[in-house]
RODREN-683781 format. One line per 2 residues: number of its first residue (from 1); their letters; for each residue y negated, z negated, x negated of N, C-alpha, C. Coordinates in pm, whole numbers. Layout:
BEGIN
NUM) a) Y,Z,X,Y,Z,X,Y,Z,X | ...
//
This chain:
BEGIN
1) xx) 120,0,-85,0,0,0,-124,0,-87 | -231,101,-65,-343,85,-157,-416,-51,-131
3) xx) -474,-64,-203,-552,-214,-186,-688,-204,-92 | -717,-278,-26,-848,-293,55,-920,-388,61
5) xx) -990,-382,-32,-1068,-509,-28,-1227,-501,-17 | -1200,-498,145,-1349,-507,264,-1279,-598,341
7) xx) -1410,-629,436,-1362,-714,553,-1358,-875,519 | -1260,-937,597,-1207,-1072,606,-1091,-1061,560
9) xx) -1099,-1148,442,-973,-1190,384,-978,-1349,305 | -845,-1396,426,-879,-1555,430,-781,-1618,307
11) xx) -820,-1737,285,-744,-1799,150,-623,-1873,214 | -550,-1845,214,-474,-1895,335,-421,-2030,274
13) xx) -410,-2143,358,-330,-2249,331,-219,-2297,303 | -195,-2354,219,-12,-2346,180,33,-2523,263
15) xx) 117,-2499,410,150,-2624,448,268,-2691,351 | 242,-2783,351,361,-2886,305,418,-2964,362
17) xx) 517,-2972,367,604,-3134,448,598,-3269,402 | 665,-3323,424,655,-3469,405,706,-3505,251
19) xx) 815,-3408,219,853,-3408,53,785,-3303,-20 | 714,-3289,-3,612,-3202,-57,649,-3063,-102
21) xx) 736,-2968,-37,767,-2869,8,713,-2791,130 | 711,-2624,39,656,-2582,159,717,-2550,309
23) xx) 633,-2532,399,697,-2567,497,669,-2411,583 | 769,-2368,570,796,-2233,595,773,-2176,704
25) xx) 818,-2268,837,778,-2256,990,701,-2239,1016 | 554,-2352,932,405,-2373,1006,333,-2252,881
27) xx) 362,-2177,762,327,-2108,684,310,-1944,765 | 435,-1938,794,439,-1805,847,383,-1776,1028
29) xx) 371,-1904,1072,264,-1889,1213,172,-1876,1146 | 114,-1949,1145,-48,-1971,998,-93,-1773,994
31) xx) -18,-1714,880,19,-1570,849,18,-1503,1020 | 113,-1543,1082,76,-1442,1242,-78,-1455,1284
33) xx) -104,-1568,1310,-285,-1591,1376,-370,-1507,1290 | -303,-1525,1173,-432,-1446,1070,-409,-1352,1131
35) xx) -329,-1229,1113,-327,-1077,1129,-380,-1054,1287 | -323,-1141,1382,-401,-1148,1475,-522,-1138,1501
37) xx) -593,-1214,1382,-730,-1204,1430,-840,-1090,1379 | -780,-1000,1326,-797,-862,1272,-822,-890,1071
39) xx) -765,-992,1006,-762,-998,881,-771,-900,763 | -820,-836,678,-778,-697,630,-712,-733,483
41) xx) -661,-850,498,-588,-863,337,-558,-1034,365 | -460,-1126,285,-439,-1277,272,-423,-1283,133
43) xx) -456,-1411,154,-443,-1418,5,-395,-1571,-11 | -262,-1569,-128,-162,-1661,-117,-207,-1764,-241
45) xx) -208,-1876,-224,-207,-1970,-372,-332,-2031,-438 | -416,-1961,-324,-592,-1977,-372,-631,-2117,-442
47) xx) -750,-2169,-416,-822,-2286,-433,-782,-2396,-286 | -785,-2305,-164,-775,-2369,-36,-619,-2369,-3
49) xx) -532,-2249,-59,-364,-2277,-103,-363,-2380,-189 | -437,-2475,-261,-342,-2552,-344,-316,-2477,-424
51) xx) -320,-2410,-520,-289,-2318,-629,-256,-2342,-752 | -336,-2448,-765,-355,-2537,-898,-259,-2596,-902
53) xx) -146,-2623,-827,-58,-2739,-852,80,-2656,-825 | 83,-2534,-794,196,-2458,-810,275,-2433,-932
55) xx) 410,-2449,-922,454,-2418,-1027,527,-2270,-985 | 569,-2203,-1137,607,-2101,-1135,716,-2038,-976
57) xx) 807,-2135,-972,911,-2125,-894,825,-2157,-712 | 729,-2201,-726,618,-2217,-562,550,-2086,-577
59) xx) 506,-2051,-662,438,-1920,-661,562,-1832,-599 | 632,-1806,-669,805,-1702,-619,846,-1724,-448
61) xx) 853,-1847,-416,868,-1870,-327,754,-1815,-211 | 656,-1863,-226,519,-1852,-165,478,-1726,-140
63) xx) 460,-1672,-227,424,-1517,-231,573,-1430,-168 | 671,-1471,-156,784,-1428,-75,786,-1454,53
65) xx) 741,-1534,95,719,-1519,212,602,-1486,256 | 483,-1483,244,382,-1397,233,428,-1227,286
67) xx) 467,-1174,188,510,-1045,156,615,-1047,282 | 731,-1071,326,832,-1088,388,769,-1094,538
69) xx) 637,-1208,577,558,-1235,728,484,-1125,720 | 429,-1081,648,342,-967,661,364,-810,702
71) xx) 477,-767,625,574,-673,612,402,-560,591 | 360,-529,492,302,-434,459,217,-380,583
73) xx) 102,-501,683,71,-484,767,-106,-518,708 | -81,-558,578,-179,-557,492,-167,-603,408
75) xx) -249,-569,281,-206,-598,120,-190,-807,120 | -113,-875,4,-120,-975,31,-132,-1001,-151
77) xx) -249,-1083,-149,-333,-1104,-246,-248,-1234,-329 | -238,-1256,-447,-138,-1366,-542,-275,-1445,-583
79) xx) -310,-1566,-564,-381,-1663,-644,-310,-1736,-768 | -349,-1705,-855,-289,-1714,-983,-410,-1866,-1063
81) xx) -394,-2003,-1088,-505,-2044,-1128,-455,-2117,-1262 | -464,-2038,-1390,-409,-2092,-1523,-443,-2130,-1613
83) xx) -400,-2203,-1716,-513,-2224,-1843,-485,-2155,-1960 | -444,-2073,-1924,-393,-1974,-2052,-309,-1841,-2030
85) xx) -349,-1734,-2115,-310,-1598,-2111,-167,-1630,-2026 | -48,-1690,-2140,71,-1691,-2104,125,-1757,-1980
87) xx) 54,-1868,-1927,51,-1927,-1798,18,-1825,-1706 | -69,-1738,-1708,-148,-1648,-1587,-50,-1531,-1590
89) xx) 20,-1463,-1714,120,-1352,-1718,261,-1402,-1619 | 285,-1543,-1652,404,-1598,-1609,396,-1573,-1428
91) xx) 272,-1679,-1420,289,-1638,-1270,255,-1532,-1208 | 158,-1481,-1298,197,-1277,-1228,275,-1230,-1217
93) xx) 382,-1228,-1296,489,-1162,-1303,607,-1223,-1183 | 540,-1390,-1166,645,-1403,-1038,587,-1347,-928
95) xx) 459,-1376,-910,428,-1346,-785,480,-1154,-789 | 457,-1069,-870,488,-919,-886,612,-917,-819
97) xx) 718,-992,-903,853,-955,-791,889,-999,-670 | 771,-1051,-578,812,-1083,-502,710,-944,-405
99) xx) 644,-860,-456,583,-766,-383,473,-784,-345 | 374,-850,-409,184,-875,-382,158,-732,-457
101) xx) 25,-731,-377,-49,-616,-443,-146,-611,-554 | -220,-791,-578,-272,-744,-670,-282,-932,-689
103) xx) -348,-946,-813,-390,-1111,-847,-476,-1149,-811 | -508,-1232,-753,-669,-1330,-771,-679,-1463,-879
105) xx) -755,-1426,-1004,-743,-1502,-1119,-860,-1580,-1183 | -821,-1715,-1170,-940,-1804,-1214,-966,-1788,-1379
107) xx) -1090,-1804,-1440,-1066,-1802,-1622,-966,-1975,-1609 | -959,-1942,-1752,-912,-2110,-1733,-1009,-2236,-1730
109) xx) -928,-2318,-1650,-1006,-2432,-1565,-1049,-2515,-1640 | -961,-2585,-1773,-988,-2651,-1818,-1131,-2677,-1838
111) xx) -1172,-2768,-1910,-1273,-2819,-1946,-1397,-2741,-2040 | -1292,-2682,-2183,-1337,-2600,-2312,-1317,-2399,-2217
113) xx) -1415,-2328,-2210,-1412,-2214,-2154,-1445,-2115,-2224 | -1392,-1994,-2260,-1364,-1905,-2334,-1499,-1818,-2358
115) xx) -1531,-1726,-2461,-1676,-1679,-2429,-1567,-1532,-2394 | -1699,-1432,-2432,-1695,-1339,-2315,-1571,-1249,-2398
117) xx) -1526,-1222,-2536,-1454,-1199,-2609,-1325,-1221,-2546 | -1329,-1347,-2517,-1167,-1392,-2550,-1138,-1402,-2373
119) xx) -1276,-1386,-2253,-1248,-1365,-2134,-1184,-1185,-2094 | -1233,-1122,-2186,-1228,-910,-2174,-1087,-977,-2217
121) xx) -985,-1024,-2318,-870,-1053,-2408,-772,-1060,-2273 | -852,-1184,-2187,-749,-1297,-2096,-698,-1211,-2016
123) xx) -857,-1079,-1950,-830,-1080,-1805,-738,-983,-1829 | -755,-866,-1957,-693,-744,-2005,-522,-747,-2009
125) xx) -516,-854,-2089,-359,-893,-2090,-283,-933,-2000 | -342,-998,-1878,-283,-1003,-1726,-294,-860,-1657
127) xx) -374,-785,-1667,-351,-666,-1611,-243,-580,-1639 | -266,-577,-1809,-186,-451,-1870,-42,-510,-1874
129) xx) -21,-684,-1891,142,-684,-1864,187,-702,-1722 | 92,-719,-1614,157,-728,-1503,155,-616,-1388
131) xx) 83,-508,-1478,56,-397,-1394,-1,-428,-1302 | -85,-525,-1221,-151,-500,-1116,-270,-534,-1089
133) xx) -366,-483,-992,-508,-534,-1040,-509,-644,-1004 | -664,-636,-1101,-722,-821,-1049,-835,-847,-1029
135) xx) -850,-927,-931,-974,-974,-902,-995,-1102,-1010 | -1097,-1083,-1052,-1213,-1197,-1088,-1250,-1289,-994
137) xx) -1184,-1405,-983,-1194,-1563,-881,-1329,-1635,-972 | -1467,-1615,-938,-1557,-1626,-1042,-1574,-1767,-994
139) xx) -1524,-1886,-967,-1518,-2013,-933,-1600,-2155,-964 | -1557,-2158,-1121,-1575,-2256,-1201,-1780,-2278,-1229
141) xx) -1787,-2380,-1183,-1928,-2415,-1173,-1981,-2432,-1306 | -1906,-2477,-1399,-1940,-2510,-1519,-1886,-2406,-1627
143) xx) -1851,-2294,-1543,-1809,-2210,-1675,-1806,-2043,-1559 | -1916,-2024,-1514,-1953,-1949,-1425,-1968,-1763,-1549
145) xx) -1881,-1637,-1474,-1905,-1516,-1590,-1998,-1474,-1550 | -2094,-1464,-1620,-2198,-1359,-1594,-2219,-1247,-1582
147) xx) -2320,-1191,-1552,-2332,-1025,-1531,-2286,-967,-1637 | -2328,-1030,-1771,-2316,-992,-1940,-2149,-949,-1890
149) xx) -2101,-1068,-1908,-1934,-1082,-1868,-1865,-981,-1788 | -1906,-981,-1693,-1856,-891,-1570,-1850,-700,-1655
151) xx) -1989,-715,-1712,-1998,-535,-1736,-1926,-545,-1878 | -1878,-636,-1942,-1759,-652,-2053,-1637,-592,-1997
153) xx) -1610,-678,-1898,-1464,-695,-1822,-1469,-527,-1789 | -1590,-482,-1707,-1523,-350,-1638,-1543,-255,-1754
155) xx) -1600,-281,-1894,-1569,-136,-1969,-1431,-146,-2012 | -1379,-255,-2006,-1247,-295,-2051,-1143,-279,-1957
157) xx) -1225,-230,-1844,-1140,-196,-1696,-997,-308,-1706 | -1062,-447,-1705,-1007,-565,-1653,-956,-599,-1570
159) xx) -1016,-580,-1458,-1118,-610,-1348,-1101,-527,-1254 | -1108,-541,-1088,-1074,-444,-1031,-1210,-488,-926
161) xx) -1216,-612,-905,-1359,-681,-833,-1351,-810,-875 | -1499,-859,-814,-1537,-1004,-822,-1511,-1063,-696
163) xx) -1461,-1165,-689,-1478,-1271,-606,-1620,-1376,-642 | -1715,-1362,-584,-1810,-1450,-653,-1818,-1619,-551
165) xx) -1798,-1742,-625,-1790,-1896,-555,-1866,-1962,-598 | -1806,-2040,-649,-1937,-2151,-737,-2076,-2151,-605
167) xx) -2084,-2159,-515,-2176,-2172,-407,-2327,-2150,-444 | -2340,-2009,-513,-2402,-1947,-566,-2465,-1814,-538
169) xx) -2531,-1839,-446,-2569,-1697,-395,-2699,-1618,-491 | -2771,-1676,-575,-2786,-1588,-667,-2694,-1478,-720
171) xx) -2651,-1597,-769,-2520,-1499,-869,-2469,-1384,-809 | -2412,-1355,-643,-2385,-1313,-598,-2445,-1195,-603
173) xx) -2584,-1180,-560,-2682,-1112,-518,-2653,-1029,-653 | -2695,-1067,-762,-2692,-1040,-904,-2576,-956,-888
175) xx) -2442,-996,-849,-2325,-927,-853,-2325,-745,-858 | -2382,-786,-693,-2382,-698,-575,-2493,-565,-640
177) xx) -2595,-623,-698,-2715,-547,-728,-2661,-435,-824 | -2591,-521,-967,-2544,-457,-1074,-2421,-374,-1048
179) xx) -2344,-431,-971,-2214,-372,-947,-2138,-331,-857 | -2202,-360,-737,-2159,-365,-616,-2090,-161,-573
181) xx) -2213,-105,-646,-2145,14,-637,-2009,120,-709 | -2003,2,-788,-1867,23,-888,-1784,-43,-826
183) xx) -1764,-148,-809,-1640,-264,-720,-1673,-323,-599 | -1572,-342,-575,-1591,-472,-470,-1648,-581,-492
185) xx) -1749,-639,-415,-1770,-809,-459,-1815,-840,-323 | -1693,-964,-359,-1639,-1053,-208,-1726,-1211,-238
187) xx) -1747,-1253,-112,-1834,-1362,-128,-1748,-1455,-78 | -1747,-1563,-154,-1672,-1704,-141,-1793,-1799,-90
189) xx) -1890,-1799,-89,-2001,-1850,-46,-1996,-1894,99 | -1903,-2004,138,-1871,-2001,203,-1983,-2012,360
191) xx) -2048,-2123,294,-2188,-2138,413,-2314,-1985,436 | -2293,-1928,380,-2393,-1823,387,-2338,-1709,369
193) xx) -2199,-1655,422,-2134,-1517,438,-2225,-1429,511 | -2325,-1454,626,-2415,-1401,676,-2507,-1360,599
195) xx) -2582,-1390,510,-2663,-1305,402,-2599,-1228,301 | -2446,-1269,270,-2409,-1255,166,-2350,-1085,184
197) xx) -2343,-1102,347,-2273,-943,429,-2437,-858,375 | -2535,-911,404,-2676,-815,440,-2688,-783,303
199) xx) -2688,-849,187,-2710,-833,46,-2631,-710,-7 | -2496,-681,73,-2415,-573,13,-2267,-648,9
201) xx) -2249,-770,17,-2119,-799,-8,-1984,-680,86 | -1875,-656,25,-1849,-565,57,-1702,-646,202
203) xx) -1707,-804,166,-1645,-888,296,-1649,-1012,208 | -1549,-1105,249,-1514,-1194,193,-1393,-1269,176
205) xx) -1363,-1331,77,-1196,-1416,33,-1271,-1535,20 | -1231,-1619,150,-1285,-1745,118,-1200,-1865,194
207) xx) -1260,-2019,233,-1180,-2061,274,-1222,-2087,430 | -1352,-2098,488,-1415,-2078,609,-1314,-2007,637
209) xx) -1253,-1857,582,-1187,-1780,717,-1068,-1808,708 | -1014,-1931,622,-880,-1951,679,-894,-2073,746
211) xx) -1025,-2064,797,-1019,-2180,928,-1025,-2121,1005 | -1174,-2059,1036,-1189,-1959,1180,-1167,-1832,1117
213) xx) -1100,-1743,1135,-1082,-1628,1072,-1150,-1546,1206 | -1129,-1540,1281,-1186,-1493,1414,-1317,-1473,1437
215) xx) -1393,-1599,1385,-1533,-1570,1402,-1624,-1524,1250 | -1521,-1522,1110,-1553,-1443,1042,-1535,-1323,1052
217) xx) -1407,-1265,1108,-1387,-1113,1178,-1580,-1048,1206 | -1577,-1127,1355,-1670,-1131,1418,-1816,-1119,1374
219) xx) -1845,-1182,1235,-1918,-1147,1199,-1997,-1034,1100 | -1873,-1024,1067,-1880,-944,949,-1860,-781,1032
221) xx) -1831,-775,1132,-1788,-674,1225,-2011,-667,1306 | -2011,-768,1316,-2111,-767,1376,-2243,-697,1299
223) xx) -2274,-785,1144,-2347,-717,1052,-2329,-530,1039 | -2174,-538,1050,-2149,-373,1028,-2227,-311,1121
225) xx) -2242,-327,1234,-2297,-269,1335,-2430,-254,1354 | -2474,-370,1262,-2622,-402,1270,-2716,-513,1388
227) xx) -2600,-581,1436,-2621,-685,1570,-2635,-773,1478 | -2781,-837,1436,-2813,-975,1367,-2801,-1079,1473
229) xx) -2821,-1068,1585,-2850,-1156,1702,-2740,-1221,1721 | -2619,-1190,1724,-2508,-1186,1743,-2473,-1261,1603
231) xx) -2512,-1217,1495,-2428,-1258,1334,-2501,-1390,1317 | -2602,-1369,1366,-2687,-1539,1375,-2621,-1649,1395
233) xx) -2568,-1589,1534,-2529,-1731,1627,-2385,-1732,1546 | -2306,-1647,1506,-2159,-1670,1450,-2214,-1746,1278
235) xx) -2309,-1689,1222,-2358,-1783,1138,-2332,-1950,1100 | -2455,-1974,1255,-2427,-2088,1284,-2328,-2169,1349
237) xx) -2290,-2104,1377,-2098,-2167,1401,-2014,-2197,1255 | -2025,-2088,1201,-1912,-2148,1030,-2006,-2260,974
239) xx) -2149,-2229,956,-2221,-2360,890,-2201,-2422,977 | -2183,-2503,1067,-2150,-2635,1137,-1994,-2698,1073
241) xx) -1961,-2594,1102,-1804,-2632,1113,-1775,-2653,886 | -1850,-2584,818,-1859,-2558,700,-1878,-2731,640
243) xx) -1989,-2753,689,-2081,-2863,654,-2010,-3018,651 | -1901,-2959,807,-1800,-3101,779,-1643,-3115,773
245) xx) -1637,-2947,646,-1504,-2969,588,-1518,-2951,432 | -1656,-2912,379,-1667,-2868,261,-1671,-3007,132
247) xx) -1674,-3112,195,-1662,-3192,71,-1511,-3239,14 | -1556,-3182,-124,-1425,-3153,-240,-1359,-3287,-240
249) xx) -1393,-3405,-223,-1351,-3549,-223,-1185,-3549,-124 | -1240,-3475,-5,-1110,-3466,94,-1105,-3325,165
251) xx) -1088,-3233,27,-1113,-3128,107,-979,-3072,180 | -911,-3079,97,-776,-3012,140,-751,-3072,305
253) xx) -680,-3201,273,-705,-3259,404,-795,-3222,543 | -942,-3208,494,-1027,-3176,606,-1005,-3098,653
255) xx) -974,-2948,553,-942,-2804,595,-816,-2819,694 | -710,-2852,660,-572,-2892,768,-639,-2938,860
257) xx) -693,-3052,872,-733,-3083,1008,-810,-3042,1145 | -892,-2916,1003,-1003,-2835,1091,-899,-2721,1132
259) xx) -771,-2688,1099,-703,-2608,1162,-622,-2636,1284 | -566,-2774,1231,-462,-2826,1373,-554,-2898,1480
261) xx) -729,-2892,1450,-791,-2907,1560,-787,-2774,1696 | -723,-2653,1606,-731,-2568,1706,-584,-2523,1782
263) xx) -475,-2630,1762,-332,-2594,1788,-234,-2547,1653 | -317,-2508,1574,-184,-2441,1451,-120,-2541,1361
265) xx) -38,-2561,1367,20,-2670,1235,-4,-2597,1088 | -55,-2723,1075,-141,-2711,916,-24,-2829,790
267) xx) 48,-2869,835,114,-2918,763,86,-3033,674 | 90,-3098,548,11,-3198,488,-40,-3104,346
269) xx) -124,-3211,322,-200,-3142,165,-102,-3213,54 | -60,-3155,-49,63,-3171,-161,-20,-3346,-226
271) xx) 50,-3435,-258,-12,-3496,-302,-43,-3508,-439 | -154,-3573,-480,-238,-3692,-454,-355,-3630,-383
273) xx) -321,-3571,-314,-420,-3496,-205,-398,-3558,-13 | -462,-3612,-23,-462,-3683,119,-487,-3602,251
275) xx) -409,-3659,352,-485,-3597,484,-637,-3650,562 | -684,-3592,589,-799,-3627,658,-813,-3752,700
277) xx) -896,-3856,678,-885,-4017,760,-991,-3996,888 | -998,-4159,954,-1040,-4108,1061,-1159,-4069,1071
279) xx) -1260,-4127,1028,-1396,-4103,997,-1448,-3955,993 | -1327,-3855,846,-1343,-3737,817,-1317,-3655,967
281) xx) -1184,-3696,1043,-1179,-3621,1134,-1270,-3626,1263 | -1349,-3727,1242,-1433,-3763,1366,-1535,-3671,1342
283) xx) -1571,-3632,1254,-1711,-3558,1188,-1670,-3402,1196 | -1541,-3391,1212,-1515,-3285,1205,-1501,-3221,1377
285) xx) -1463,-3329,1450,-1459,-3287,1584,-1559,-3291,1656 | -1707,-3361,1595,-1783,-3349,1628,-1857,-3215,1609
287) xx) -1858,-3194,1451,-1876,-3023,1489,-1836,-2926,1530 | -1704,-2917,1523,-1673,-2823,1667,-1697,-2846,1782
289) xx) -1750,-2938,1806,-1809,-2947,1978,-1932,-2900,1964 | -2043,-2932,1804,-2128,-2879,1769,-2170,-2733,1776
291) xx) -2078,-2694,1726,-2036,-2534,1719,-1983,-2416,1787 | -1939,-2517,1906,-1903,-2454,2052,-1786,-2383,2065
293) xx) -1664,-2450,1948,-1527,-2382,1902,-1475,-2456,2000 | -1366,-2412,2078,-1307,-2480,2127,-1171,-2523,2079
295) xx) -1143,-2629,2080,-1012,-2719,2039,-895,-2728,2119 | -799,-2785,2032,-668,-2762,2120,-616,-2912,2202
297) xx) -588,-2922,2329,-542,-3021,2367,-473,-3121,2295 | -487,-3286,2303,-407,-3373,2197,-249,-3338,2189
299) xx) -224,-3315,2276,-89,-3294,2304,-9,-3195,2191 | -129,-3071,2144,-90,-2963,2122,-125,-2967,1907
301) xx) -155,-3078,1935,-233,-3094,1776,-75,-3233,1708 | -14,-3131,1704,119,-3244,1604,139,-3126,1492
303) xx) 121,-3167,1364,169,-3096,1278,279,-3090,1239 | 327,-2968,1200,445,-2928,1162,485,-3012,1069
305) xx) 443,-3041,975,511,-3181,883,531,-3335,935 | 501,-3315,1097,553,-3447,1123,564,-3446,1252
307) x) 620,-3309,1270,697,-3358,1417,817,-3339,1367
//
């Protein structure tokens, strides 16, 4: 399948059970709602997958069923997040045999961050041994690539697009300006996908749309058209709902909760990653009443990891 990367494409959540396995049942509903809601790509293992804590053999797994729920009904994106060449080849190469179309790749996380030399080295050698493209997951707040970086990467044809995060809409803009007509660049920005559509972004891979994927559809459908009136008010719906799942302290958690507020089993967050307490979820149901989402009956909100 050629790759497409426009539109909505959500970071999808990886549920877990109670032994901290994934949980295959509430994974692959998860995967139906998306495509349902007109998705044009998923993407497995992200920042909002838990990615970071995958090991080789969760990636294999993960991205297999991915590939397997989807059945080539759209490309399905590998989040790859490593601290080193040979770490990032390893899990390319699992996620590859299990049939993804392309990587989504953080530099490495660690602490000490590579200059722009040894980033053209990293991204080059995941491409050329895993054969498949890659997106640039431009993430890391403290070790953010620059434009310098970026026009390295693509003479080195690295690089296939940017994902731009780090909640940085400069940068973005910057992206879009320099490059936007050479690649793709997808906005992770999660509170301001509405400017980030008008600036040129070409969609977005973020984690907002693996909450509401529907009303990112919606918006990004809406901008196309040129209905601001309309992209406004869907605007202000993800920033509500944004505002009280985005803190990193309990994020994982919040995000699950902001899903099985709408009926889907979201499963638990892998630990030492907690589920939502009550406080978090109170704030959270308050903005969807804020936001005018409607929620799923109590009845209908038991997650798959613990019924």
């Amino acid at each position: 399948m050629a790759l497409k990367l426009t539109g909505v494409i959500p970071a999808v959540i990886t549920p877990f059970d109670k032994a901290g396995q994934i949980d295959e049942k509430a994974l692959r509903a998860e995967l139906e709602y998306h495509l349902s809601c007109g998705v044009t790509a998923v993407c497995a293992g992200g920042s909002t997958g838990e990615g970071a804590g995958l090991s080789r053999e969760d990636v294999k797994r993960l991205n297999a069923i991915f590939v397997d729920q989807v059945r080539a009904r759209v490309p399905v994106i590998a989040g790859i997040i490593p601290d080193c060449t040979e770490e990032a080849v390893s899990l390319g190469l699992a996620a590859k045999e299990e049939g993804v179309a392309a990587l989504q790749v953080t530099p490495p996380h660690y602490l000490f961050q590579p200059a722009i030399p040894e980033l053209v080295s990293y991204y080059s050698e995941i491409q050329s041994r895993t054969g498949l493209e890659v997106i640039l997951y431009n993430v890391l707040p403290w070790g953010q690539v620059t434009v310098e970086g970026v026009a390295k990467l693509l003479e080195a044809r690295a690089i296939a697009a940017v994902k731009q995060s780090g909640s940085n809409l400069h940068q973005l803009a910057d992206m879009v300006y320099h490059f936007g007509e050479a690649i793709p660049i997808l906005s992770a920005v999660d509170d301001l996908l509405y400017p980030s559509f008008v600036l040129g972004a070409r969609g977005t891979l973020s984690a907002i749309a693996s909450v509401l994927p529907r009303e990112c559809v919606e918006l990004y459908e809406a901008v196309q058209k040129g209905d601001h009136s309309s992209a406004r008010a869907l605007h202000g719906q993800l920033l509500v709902v944004w505002r009280a799942v985005e803190d990193m302290s309990g994020f994982h958690g919040r995000i699950k909760y902001a899903i099985e507020l709408q009926g889907r089993p979201a499963g638990l967050p892998r630990r030492p990653f907690r589920s939502a307490n009550e406080e978090e979820r109170t704030l959270i149901r308050r903005a969807f009443r804020e936001a005018g989402i409607q929620v799923a009956a109590p009845r209908d909100m038991i997650s798959a990891a613990e019924s």
